[in-house]
C-alpha positions as CSV (number, residue, x, y, z in Angstrom):
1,X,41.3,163.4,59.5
2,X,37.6,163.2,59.0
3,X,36.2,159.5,58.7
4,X,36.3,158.5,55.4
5,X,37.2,162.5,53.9
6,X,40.1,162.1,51.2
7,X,43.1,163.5,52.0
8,X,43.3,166.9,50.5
9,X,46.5,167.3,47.7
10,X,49.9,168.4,49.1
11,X,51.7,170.8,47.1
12,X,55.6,171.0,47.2
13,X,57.1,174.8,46.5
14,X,60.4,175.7,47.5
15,X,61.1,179.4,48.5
16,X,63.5,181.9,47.8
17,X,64.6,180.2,44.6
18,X,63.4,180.8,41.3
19,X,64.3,176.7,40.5
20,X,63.2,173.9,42.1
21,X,66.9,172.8,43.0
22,X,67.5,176.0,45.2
23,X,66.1,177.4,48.0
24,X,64.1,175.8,50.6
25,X,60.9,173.5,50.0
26,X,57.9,173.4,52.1
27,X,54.9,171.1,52.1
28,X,51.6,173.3,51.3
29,X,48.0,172.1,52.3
30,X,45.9,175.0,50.6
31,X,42.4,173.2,52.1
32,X,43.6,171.9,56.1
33,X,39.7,172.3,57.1
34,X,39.4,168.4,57.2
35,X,43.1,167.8,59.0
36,X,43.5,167.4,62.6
37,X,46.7,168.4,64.8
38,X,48.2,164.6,64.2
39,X,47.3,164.5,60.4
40,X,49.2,168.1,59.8
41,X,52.2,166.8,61.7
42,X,52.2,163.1,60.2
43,X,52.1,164.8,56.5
44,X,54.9,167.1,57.5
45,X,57.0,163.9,58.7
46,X,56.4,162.1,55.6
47,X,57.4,165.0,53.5
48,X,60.5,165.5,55.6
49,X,60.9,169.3,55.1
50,X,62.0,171.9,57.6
51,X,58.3,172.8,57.7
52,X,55.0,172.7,55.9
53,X,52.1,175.0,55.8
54,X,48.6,174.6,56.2
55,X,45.6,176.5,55.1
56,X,42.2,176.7,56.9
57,X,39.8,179.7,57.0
58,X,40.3,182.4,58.6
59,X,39.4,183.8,62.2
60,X,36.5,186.0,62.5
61,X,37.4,189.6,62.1
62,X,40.7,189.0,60.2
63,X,41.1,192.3,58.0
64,X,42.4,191.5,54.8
65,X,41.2,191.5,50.7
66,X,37.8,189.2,50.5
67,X,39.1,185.5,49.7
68,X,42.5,186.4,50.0
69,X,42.8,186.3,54.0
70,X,43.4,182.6,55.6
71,X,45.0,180.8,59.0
72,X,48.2,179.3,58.4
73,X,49.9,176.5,60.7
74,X,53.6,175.1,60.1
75,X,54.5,171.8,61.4
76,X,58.3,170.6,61.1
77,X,58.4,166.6,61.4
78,X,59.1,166.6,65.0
79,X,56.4,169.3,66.2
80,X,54.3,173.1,65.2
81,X,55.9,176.3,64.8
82,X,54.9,179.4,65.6
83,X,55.9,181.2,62.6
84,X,57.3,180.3,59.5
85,X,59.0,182.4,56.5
86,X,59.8,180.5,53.9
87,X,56.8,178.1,54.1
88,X,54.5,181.5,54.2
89,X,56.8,182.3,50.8
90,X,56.1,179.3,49.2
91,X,52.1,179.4,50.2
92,X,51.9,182.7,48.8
93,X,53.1,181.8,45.6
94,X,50.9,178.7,45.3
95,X,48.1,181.0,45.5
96,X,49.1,183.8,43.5
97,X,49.4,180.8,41.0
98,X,45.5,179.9,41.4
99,X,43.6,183.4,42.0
100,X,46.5,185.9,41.2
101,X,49.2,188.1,42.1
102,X,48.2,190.9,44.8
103,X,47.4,191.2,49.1
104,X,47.3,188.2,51.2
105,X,46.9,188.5,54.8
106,X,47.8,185.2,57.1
107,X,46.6,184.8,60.7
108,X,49.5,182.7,62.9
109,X,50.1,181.8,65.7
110,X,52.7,184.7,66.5
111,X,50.3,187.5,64.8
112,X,48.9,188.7,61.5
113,X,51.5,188.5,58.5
114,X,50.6,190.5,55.9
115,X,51.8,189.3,52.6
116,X,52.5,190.8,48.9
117,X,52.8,189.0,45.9
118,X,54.0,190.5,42.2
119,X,54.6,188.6,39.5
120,X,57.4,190.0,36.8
121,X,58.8,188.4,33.6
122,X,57.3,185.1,34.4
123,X,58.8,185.1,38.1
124,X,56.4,185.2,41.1
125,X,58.0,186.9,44.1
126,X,56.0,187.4,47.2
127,X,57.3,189.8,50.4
128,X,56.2,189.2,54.2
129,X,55.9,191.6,56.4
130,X,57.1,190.5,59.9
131,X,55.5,190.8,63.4
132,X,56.9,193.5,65.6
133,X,60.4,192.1,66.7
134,X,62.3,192.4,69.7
135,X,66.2,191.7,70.5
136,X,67.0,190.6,73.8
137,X,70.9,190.1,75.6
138,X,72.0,186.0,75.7
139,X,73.9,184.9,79.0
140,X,77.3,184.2,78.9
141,X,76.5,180.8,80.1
142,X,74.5,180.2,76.7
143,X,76.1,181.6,74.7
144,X,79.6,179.0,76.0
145,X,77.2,176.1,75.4
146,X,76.4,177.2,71.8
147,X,79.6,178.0,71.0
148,X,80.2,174.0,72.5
149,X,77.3,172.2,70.7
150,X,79.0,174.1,67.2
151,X,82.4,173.0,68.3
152,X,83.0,177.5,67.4
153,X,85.9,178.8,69.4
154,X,85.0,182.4,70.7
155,X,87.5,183.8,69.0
156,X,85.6,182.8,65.6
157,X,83.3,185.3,66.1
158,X,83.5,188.7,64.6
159,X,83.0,191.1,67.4
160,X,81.4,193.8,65.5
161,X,78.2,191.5,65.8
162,X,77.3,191.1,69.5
163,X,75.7,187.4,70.1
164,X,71.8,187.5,70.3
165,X,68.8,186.5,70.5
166,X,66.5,188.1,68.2
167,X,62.6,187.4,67.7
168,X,60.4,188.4,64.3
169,X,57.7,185.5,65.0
170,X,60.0,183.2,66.3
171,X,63.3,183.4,68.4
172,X,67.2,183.0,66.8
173,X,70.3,183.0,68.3
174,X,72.3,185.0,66.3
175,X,75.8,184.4,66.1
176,X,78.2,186.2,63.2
177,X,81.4,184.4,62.1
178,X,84.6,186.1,61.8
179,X,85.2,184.6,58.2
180,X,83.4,182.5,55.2
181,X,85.8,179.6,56.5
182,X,84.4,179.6,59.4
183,X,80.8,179.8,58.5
184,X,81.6,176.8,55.6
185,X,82.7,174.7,58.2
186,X,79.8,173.8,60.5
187,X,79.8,170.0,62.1
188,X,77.6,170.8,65.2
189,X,76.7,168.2,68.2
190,X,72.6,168.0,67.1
191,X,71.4,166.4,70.2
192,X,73.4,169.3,72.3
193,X,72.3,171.9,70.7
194,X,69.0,170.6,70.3
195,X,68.7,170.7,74.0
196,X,70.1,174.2,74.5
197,X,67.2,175.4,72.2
198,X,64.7,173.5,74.0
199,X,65.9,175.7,76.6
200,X,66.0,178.8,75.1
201,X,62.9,178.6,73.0
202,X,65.0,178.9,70.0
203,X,63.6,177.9,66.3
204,X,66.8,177.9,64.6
205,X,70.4,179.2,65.7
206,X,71.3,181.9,62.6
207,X,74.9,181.7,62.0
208,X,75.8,185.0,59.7
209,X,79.3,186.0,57.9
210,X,79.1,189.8,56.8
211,X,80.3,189.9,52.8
212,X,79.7,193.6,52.2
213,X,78.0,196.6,54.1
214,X,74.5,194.8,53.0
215,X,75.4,191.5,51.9
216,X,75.5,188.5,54.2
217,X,75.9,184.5,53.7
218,X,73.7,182.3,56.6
219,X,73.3,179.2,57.8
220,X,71.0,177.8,60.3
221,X,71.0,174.3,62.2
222,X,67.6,173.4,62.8
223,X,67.6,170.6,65.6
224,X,64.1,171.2,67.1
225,X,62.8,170.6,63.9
226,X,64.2,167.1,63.5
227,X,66.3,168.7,60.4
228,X,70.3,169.3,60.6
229,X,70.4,172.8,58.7
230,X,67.3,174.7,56.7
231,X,68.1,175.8,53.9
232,X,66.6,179.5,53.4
233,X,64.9,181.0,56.7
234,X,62.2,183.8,56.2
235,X,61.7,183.6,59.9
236,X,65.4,184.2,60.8
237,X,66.1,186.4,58.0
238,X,63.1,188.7,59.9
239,X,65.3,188.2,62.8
240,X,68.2,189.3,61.6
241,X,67.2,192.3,60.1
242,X,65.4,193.4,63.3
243,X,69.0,192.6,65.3
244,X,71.1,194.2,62.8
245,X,69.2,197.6,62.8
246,X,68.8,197.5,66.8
247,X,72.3,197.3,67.2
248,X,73.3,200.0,64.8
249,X,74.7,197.5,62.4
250,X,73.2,199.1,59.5
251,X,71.0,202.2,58.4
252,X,67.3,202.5,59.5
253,X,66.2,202.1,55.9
254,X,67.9,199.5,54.3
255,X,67.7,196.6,51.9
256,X,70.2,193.3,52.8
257,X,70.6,190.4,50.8
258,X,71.3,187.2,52.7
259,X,72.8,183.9,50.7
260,X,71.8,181.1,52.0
261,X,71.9,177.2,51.2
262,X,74.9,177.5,49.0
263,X,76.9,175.4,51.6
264,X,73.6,172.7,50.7
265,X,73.9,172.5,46.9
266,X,70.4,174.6,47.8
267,X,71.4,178.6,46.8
268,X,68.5,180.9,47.7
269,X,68.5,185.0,48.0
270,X,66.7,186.8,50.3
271,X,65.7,190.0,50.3
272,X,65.3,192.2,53.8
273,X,63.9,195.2,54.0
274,X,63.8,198.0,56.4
275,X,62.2,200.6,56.9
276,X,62.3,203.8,58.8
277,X,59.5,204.3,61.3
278,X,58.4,200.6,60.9
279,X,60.0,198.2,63.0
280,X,58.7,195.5,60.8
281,X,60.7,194.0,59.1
282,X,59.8,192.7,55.3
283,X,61.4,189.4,53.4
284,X,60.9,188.4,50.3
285,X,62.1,186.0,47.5
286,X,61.0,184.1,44.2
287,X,59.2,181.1,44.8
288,X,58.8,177.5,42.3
289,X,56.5,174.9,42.2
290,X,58.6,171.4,42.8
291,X,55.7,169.1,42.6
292,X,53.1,167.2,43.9
C-alpha cells in the first residue's frame, strides 16, 4: 500500500441471496488504486472469503457506459483468480447501490464481463454475461483421482452427465451425482484434491445433482482457494451451463436454476441463462449488503 495512504473501506456483500445469511459473501474494494498485489491478497486473507473483489480504473479503450466501466481482480486467501462470479455479483450490486441500477462493464483477467443491474420491489439483482466457454474431455486417470480425493464411487455418478471439464472464465470439473444423497454427503481429502487441481488448473470441482429438466442442486470444494466448499459459484454456474448445452443436456435457449449452499446453512439461487446463437453464458442473482 502507498506510504502513509489509508486503507480504503472494505465492503462485505454476499451474492445470490437476497439476506445476508444466504448465499456467498465476498470482500469488495470499490477504490484498489492505492493497493498493491500483497495488500489485495492480505485483505482477502483476513476477510477469509472464497474471494474478494477489487476495483481500479479501467484499461484504456475499455468500451462500456462513461463511469460505469472498471478492472476487477479477485484474490481468495491463498492466491488471485482469474475470474470470479459471485464476487463480480456482489460488486455490482455495491455499485448500483451508490450511482444506480443499469450497464457495467468489468475488464478481468479472463476477458471483458459485461454486467446488468435492475433493481425491483426493493431487490437489486445484477446478471453477468460470461466469456466465451469451452468444454474439454477429462482422462480417465483424473477423473479415478477425483473420484479418490471425494471418496465418490463411480457408480455414484449419474451417467446421463459425462465428467468434464468446463471453462466460462475459469476451469471446473464437473461431476453429476446419481442422487441428492450422494451430493449431501461430501467429506473430501482437501490436500488431495487440492493437488489434483493444481494439476489440472481447476478453480473449483462443481459437483451437480439434476432435480428437474432445469433445476439442479451444487456444490463445490474449493481447495485452491484455501476454503473447503464455496458457497454459490457464478464462475462455475457459467461453467455448467456452457457444459450442459454442449453436451445436449438441455435446449439451446434455456433458463436453469442451480441451489446452492443449502448443504452450508448458506441457500443461494442462481439463475443461468442461455441463449441461442450466443455461446455466452449469463448468471445472475440478488445481492445484500452484510457489512463493513
Amino acid at each position: 500500500m502507498t506510504t502513509n495512504a489509508p486503507r480504503p473501506e472494505v465492503l462485505r456483500y454476499t451474492a445470490f441471496s437476497t439476506t445476508p445469511e444466504g448465499g456467498n459473501p465476498a470482500g469488495v474494494v470499490l477504490d484498489a488504486t492505492t493497493l498493491d498485489d500483497g495488500d489485495m491478497l492480505a485483505i482477502a486473507a483476513e476477510l477469509g472469503y472464497s474471494e474478494s473483489a477489487f476495483l481500479t480504473p479501467p484499461p484504456e479503450g475499455l468500451d462500456g457506459p462513461e463511469g460505469r466501466t472498471f478492472t476487477i481482480r479477485y484474490f481468495s486467501p491463498k492466491a488471485e483468480v482469474s475470474f470470479c462470479g459471485h464476487a463480480t455479483v456482489a460488486t455490482a450490486v455495491a455499485l448500483a447501490e451508490r450511482i444506480g441500477p443499469g450497464e457495467l462493464v468489468f475488464a478481468t483477467r479472463a476477458g471483458t464481463v459485461p454486467v446488468s443491474v435492475a433493481e425491483e420491489d426493493g431487490t437489486v439483482r445484477a446478471t453477468l454475461t460470461s466469456v466465451e466457454p469451452h468444454v474439454e474431455e477429462v482422462t480417465e486417470t483424473d477423473l479415478t483421482e477425483a473420484l479418490a480425493a471425494l471418496d465418490w464411487p463411480a457408480g455414484d455418478l449419474d451417467p446421463a452427465f459425462p465428467p468434464r471439464i468446463a471453462f466460462a472464465g475459469a476451469r471446473h470439473l464437473v461431476l453429476a451425482a446419481a442422487t441428492r444423497a450422494r451430493l449431501t454427503d461430501l467429506a473430501y481429502d482437501f490436500p488431495r484434491l487440492e493437488t489434483l487441481m493444481h494439476r489440472l488448473d481447476l478453480t473449483t470441482v462443481q459437483l451437480v445433482w439434476r432435480e428437474s429438466a432445469t433445476v439442479f442442486h451444487a456444490r463445490d470444494p474449493f481447495p485452491v482457494g484455501g476454503v473447503v466448499e464455496d458457497p454459490a459459484t457464478g464462475a462455475a454456474a457459467a461453467a455448467f451451463g456452457a457444459y450442459a448445452r454442449d453436451l445436449g443436456l438441455v435446449p439451446e435457449d434455456a433458463v436453469l436454476t442451480l441451489h446452492q449452499g443449502e448443504d452450508l446453512g448458506r441457500p443461494g439461487e442462481l439463475t443461468v441463462t442461455l441463449r441461442a446463437g450466443d455461446p455466452r453464458v449469463r448468471v445472475g442473482g440478488a445481492g445484500a449488503l452484510i457489512g463493513r
